[in-house]
ZADREN-543090 format. One record per residue (C-alpha): chain; x, y, z. Coordinates in pm, whole numbers. Last residue first. Example, Ala and Ser with C-alpha at 12.3 -4.5 7.8 and 13.67 -1.06 7.14 Angstrom:
2
<cadena = A&u = 1367&v = -106&w = 714> .
<cadena = A&u = 1230&v = -450&w = 780> .
//
This chain:
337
<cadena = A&u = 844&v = -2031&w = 251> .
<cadena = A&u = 560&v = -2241&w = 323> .
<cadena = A&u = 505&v = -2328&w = 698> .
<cadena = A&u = 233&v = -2107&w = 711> .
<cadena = A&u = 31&v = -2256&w = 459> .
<cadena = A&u = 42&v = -2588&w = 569> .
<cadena = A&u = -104&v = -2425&w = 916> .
<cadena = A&u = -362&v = -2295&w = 709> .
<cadena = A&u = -447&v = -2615&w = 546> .
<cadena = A&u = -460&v = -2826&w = 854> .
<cadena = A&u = -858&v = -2865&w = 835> .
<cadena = A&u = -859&v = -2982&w = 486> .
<cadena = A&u = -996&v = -2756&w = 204> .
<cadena = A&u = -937&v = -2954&w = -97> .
<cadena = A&u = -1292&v = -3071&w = -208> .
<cadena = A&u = -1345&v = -2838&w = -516> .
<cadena = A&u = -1655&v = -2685&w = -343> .
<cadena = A&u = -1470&v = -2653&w = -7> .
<cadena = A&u = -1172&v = -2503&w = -158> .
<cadena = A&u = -1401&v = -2221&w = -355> .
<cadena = A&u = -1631&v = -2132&w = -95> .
<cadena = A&u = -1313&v = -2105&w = 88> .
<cadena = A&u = -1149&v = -1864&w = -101> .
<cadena = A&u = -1405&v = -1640&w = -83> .
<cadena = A&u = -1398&v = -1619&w = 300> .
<cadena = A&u = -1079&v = -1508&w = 323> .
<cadena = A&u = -820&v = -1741&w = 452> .
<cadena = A&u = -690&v = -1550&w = 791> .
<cadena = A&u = -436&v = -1327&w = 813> .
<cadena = A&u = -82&v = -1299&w = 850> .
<cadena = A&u = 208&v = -1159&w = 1042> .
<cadena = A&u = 545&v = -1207&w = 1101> .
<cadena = A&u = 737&v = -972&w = 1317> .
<cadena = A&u = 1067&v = -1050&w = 1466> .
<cadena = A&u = 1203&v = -673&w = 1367> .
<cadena = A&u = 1465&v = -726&w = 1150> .
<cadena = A&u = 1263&v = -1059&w = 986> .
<cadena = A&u = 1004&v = -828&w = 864> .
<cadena = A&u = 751&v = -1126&w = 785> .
<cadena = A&u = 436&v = -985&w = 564> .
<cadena = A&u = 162&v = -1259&w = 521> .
<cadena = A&u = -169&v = -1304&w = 340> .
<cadena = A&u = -211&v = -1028&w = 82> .
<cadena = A&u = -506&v = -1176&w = -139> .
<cadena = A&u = -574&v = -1223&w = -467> .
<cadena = A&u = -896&v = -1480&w = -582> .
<cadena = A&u = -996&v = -1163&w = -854> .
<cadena = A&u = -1350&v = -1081&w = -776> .
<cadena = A&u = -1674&v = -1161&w = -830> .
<cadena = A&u = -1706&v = -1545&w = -665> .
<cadena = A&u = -2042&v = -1703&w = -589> .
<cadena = A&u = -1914&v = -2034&w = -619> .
<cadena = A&u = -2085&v = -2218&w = -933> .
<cadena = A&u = -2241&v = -1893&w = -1104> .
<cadena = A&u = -1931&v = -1624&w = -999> .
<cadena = A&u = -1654&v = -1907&w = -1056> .
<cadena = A&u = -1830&v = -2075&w = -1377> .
<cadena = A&u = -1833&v = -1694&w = -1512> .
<cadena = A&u = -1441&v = -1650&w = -1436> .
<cadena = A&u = -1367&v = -1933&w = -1542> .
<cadena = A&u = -1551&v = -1866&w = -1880> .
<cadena = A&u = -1357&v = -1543&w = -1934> .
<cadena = A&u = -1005&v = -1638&w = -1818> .
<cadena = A&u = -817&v = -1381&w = -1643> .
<cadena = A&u = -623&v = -1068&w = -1705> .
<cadena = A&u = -809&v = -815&w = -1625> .
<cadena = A&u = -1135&v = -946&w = -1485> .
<cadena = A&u = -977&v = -1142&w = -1241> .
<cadena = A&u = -1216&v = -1384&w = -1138> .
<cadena = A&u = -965&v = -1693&w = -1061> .
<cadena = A&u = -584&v = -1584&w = -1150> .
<cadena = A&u = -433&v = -1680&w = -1460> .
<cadena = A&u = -260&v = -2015&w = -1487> .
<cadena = A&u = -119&v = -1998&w = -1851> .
<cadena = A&u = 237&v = -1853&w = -1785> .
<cadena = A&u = 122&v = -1528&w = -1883> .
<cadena = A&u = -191&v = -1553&w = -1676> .
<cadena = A&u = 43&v = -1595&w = -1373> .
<cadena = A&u = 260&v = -1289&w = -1467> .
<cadena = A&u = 20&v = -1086&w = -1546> .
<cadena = A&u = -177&v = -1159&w = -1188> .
<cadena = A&u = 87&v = -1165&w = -991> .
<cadena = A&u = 296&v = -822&w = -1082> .
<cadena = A&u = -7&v = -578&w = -1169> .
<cadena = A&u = 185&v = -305&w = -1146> .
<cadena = A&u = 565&v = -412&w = -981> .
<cadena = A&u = 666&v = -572&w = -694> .
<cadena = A&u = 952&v = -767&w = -721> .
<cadena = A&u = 1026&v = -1049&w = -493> .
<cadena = A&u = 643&v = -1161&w = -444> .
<cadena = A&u = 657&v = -1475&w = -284> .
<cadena = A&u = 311&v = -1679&w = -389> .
<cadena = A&u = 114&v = -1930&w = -183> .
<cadena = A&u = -129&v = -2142&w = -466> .
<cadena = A&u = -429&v = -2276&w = -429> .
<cadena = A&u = -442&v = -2488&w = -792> .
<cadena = A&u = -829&v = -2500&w = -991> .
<cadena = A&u = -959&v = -2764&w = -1247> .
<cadena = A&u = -872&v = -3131&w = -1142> .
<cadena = A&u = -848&v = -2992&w = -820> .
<cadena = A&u = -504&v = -2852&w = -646> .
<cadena = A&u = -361&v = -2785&w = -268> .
<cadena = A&u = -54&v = -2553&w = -160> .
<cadena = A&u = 140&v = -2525&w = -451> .
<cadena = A&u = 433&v = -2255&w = -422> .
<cadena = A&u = 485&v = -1974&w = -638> .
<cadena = A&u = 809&v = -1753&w = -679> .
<cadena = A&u = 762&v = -1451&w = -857> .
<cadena = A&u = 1021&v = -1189&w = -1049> .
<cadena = A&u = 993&v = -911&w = -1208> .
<cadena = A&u = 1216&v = -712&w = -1420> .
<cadena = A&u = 1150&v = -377&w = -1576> .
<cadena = A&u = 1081&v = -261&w = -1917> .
<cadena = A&u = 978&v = 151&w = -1930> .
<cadena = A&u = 1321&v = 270&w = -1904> .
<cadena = A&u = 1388&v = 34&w = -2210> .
<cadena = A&u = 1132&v = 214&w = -2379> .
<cadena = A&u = 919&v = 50&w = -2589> .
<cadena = A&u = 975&v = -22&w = -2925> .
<cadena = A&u = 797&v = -366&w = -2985> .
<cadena = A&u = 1157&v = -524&w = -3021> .
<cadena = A&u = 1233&v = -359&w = -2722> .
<cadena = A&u = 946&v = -558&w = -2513> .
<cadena = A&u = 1118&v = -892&w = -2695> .
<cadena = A&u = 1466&v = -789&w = -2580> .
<cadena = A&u = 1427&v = -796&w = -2244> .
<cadena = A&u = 1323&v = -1123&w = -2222> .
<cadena = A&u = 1006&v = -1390&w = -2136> .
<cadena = A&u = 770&v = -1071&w = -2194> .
<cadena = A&u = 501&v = -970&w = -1977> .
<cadena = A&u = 267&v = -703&w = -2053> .
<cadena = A&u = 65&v = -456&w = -1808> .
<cadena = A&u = -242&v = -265&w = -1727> .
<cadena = A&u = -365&v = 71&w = -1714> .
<cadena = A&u = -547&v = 128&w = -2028> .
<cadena = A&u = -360&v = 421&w = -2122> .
<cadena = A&u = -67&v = 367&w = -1845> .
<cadena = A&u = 49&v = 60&w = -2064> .
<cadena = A&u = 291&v = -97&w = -1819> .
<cadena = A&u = 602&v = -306&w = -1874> .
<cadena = A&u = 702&v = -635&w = -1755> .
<cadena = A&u = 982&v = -833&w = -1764> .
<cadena = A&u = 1066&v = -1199&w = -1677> .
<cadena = A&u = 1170&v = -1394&w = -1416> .
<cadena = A&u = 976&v = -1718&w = -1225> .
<cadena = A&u = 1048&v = -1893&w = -964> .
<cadena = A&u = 860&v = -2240&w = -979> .
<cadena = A&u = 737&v = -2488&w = -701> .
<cadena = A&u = 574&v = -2810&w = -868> .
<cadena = A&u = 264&v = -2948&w = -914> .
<cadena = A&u = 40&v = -2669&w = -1108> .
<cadena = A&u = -319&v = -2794&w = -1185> .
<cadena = A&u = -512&v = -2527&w = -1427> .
<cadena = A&u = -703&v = -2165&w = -1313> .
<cadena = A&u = -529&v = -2002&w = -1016> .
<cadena = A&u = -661&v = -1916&w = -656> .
<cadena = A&u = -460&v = -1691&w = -470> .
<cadena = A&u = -254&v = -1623&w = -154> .
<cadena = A&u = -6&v = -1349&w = -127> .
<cadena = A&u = 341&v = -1349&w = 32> .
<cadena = A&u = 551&v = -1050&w = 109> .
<cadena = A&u = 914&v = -1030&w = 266> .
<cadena = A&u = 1026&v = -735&w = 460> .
<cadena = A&u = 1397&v = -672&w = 414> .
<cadena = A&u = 1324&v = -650&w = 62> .
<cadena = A&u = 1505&v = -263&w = 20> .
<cadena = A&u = 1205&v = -96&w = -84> .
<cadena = A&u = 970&v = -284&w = 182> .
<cadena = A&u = 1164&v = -164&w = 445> .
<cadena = A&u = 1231&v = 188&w = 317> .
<cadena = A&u = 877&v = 186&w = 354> .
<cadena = A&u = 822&v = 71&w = 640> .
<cadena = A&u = 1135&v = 309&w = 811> .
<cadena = A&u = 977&v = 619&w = 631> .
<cadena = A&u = 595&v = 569&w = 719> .
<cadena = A&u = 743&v = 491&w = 1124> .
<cadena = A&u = 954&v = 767&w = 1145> .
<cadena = A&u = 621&v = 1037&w = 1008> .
<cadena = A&u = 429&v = 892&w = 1237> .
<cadena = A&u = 64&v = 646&w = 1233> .
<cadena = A&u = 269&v = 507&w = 905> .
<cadena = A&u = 58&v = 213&w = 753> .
<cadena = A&u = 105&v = -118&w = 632> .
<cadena = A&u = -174&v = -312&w = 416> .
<cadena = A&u = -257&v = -684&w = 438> .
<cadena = A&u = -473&v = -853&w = 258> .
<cadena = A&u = -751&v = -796&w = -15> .
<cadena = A&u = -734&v = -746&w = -391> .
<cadena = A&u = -1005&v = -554&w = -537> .
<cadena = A&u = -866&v = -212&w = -532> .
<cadena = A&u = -528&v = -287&w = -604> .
<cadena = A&u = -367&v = -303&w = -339> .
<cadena = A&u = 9&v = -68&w = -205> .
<cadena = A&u = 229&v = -100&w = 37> .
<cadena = A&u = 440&v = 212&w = 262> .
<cadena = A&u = 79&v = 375&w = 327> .
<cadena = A&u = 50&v = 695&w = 520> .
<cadena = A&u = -102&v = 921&w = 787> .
<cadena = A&u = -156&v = 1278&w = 772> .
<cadena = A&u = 78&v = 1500&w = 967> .
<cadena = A&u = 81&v = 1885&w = 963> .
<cadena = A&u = -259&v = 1990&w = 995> .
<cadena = A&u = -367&v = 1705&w = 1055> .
<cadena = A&u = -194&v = 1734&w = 1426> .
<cadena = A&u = -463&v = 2005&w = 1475> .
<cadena = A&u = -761&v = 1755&w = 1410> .
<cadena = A&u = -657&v = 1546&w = 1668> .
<cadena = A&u = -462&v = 1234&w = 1620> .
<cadena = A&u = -442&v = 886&w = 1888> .
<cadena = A&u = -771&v = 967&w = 2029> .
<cadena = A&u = -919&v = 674&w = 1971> .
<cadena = A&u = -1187&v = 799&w = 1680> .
<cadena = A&u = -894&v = 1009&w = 1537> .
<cadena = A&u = -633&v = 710&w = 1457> .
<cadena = A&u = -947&v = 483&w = 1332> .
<cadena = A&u = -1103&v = 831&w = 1101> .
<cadena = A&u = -722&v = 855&w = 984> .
<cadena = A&u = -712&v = 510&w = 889> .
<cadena = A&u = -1048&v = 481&w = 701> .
<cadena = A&u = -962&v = 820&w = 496> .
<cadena = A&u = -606&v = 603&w = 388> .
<cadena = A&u = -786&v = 324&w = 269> .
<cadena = A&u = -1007&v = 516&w = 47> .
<cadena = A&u = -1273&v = 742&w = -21> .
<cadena = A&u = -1269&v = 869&w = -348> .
<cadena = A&u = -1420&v = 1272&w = -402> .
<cadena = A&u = -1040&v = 1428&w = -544> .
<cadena = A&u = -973&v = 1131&w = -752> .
<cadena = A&u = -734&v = 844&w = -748> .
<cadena = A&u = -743&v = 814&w = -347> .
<cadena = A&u = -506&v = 553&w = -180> .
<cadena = A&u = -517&v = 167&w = -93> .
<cadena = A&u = -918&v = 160&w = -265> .
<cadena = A&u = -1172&v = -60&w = -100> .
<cadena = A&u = -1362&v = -341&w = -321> .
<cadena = A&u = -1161&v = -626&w = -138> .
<cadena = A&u = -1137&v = -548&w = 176> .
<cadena = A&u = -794&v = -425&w = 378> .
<cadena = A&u = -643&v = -600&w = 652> .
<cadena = A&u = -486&v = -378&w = 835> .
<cadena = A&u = -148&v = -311&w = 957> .
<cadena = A&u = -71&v = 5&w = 1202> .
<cadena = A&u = 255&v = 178&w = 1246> .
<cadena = A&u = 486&v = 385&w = 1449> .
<cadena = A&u = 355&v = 358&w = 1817> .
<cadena = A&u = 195&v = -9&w = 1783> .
<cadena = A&u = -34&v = -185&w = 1605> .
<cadena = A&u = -113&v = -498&w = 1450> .
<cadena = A&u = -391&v = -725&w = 1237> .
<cadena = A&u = -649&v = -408&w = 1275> .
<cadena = A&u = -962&v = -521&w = 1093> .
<cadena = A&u = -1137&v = -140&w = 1026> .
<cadena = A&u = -1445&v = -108&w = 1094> .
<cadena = A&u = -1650&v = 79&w = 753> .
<cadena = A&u = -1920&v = 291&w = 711> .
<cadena = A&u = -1763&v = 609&w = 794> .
<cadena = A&u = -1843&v = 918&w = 1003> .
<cadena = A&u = -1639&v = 1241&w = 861> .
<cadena = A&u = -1381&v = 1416&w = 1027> .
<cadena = A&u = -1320&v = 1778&w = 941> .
<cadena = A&u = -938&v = 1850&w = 845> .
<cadena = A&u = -753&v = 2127&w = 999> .
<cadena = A&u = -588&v = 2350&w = 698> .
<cadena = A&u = -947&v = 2511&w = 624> .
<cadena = A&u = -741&v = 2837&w = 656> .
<cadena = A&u = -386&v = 2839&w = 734> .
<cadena = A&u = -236&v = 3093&w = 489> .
<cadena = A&u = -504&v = 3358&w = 522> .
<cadena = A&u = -498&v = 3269&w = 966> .
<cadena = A&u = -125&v = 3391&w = 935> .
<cadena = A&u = -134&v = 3683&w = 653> .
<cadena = A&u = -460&v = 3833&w = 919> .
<cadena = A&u = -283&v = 3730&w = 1260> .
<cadena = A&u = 87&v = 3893&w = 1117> .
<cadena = A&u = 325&v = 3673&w = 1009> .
<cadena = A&u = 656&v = 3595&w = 1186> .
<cadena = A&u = 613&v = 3198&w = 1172> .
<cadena = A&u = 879&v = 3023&w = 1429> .
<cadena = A&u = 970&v = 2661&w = 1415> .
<cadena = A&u = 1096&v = 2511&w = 1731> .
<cadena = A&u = 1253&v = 2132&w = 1767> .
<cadena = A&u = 1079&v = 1952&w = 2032> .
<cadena = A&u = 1122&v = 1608&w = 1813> .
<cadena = A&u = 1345&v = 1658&w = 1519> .
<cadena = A&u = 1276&v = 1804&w = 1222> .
<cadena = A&u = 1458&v = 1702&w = 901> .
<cadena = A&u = 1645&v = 2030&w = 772> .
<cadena = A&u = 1605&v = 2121&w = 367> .
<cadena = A&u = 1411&v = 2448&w = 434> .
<cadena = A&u = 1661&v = 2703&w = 415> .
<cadena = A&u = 1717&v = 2785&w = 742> .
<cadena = A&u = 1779&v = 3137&w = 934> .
<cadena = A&u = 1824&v = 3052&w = 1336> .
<cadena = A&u = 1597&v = 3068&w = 1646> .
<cadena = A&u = 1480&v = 2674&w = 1662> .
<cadena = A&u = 1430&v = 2690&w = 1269> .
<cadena = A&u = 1298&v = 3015&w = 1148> .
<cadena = A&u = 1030&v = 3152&w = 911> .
<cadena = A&u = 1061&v = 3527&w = 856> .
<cadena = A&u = 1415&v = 3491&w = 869> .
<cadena = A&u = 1416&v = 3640&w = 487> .
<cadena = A&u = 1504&v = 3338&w = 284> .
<cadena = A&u = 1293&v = 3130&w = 477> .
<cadena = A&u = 1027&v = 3413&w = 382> .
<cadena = A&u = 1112&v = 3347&w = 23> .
<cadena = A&u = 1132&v = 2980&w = 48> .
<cadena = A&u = 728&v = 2995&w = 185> .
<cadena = A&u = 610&v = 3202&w = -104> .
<cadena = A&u = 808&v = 2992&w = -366> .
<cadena = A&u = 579&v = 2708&w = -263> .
<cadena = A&u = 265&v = 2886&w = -260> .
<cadena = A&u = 76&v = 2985&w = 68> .
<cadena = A&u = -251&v = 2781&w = 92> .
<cadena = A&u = -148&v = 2535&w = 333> .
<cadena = A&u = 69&v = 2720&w = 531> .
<cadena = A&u = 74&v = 2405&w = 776> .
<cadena = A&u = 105&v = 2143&w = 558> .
<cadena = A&u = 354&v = 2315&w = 307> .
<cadena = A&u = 578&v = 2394&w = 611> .
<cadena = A&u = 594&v = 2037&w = 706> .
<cadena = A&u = 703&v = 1974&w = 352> .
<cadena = A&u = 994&v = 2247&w = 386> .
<cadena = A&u = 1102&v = 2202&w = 719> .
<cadena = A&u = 1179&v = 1821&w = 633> .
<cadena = A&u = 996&v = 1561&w = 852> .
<cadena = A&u = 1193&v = 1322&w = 1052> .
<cadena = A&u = 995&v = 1370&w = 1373> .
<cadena = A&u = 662&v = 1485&w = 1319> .
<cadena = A&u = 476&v = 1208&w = 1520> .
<cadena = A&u = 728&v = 1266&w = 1805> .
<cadena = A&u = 623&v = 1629&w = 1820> .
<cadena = A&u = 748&v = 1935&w = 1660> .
<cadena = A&u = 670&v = 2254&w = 1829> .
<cadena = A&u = 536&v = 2512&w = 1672> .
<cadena = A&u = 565&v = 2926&w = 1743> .
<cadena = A&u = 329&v = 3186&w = 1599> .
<cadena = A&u = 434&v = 3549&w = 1577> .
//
């Protein structure tokens, strides 16, 4: 018989998933069968595997030593010594923020990737905060989403609580995101912006139409149309470029940079949806190969946190070269909501 105690990290959990950690290589209808049975139990009584854990609860596995170590094997996870320091904006108990690279994936999309989420758990097991046995049943989490080359600010759960509060968080739009970026034409005025937007997952990327009714008219699914909207707010122009802070309200695929190039100021070295010669006169003149996007500030009002990061270095080359970096620019930045 082997007995587990949940810890803080697990808390909030259902028996089920945490199950599915820790048996790793049991199937699904496996496990429910020996819930089913008592041969799994919840702090001495039959379950059924819907309960959230709570911290010191009991979970007892009445396998054998063989059937136990067949189901767990090669469930621990074996660091592996990465390139990359992490910049750590914030931390505490439940979550950490970082400020991811450009070039660095949020979240794997196949098997061999190395991404955001590897980075984290080699920070949380470098310091101590997770052994290789709590991987077993906790790995940590991202509540926010980058695309791979846009930088800025990425939250993380370092517990179970803290990866479902976050996220919920950012569901509901009690924490409020705003991105920096550098845009191709002069823009002079704030503008929120609604449309809809809907996603070819073929060549992964996305449409924008001024109405509903256009994306219909093309015969796609009105499950697949949803609305977006963006606010953008000038922050410093050139004859040819616009710095722009930008409130993302929605946040769908692909959100800024459609919806900017739809409007006819698309975003500085994005290869997507950008301009072709910009983009060339940004990598020759500037030294710029990637899409000017970047996650600058997350303020969770609930919680008095506002955070933000500094101007990458990119962007700068840029502002410099156009002549509208000043020195207060940042702090004009800030005070733009």
């Amino acid at each position: 018989m082997k007995e587990l105690v949940i810890s803080a990290r697990e808390e909030g959990i259902r028996l089920d998933r945490y199950l599915e950690r820790y048996l790793c290589n049991a199937e699904k209808n496996f496990i429910y069968k020996m819930l089913r049975k008592k041969n799994i139990t919840l702090n001495d009584h039959k379950c059924t595997g819907s309960e959230k854990l709570a911290k010191n609860d009991r979970v007892k596995i009445f396998f054998s030593d063989e059937t136990l170590e067949k189901f767990t094997k090669n469930a621990a996870r074996s660091t592996q010594a990465r390139s990359v320091k992490l910049n750590v904006i914030y931390e505490d108990g439940d979550i950490l923020v970082v400020d991811k690279p450009a070039g660095m994936l949020s979240q794997k999309a196949k098997p061999k990737d190395v991404s955001l989420i590897e980075y984290i758990t080699d920070y949380l097991t470098d310091s101590g905060e997770l052994t290789e046995n709590d991987l077993i049943t906790f790995k940590p989490g991202i509540c926010n989403r980058l695309d791979r080359n846009t930088s800025g600010l990425v939250v993380a759960g370092k517990t179970i609580g803290g990866l479902q509060r976050m996220s919920e968080a950012f569901k509901d739009r009690t924490i409020h995101k705003y991105y920096i970026c550098v845009v191709k034409g002069v823009i002079k005025e704030r503008q929120r912006m609604q449309g809809f937007l809907s996603k070819d997952e073929s060549n992964n990327q996305v449409k924008i139409f001024a109405t509903k009714e256009e994306a219909l008219a093309l015969e796609i699914k009105e499950e697949d149309v949803r609305q977006i909207i963006t606010e953008y707010m000038p922050v410093a122009a050139s004859k040819a470029f616009t710095f722009l802070k930008v409130n993302l309200i929605t946040g769908r695929t692909h959100q800024i940079r459609a919806h900017l190039a739809a409007t006819g100021h698309p975003i500085v070295g994005d290869p997507k949806y950008g301009d072709a010669a910009v983009n060339r006169l940004a990598a020759s003149k500037y030294n710029v190969n990637r899409q000017l996007l970047h996650a600058y500030e997350l303020d969770y009002p609930e919680r008095e946190l506002n955070l933000h990061t500094d101007i990458p270095t990119e962007f700068k080359r840029i502002l410099e070269g156009e002549n509208i970096w000043e020195l207060g620019i940042q702090e004009a930045l800030e005070a733009l909501h």
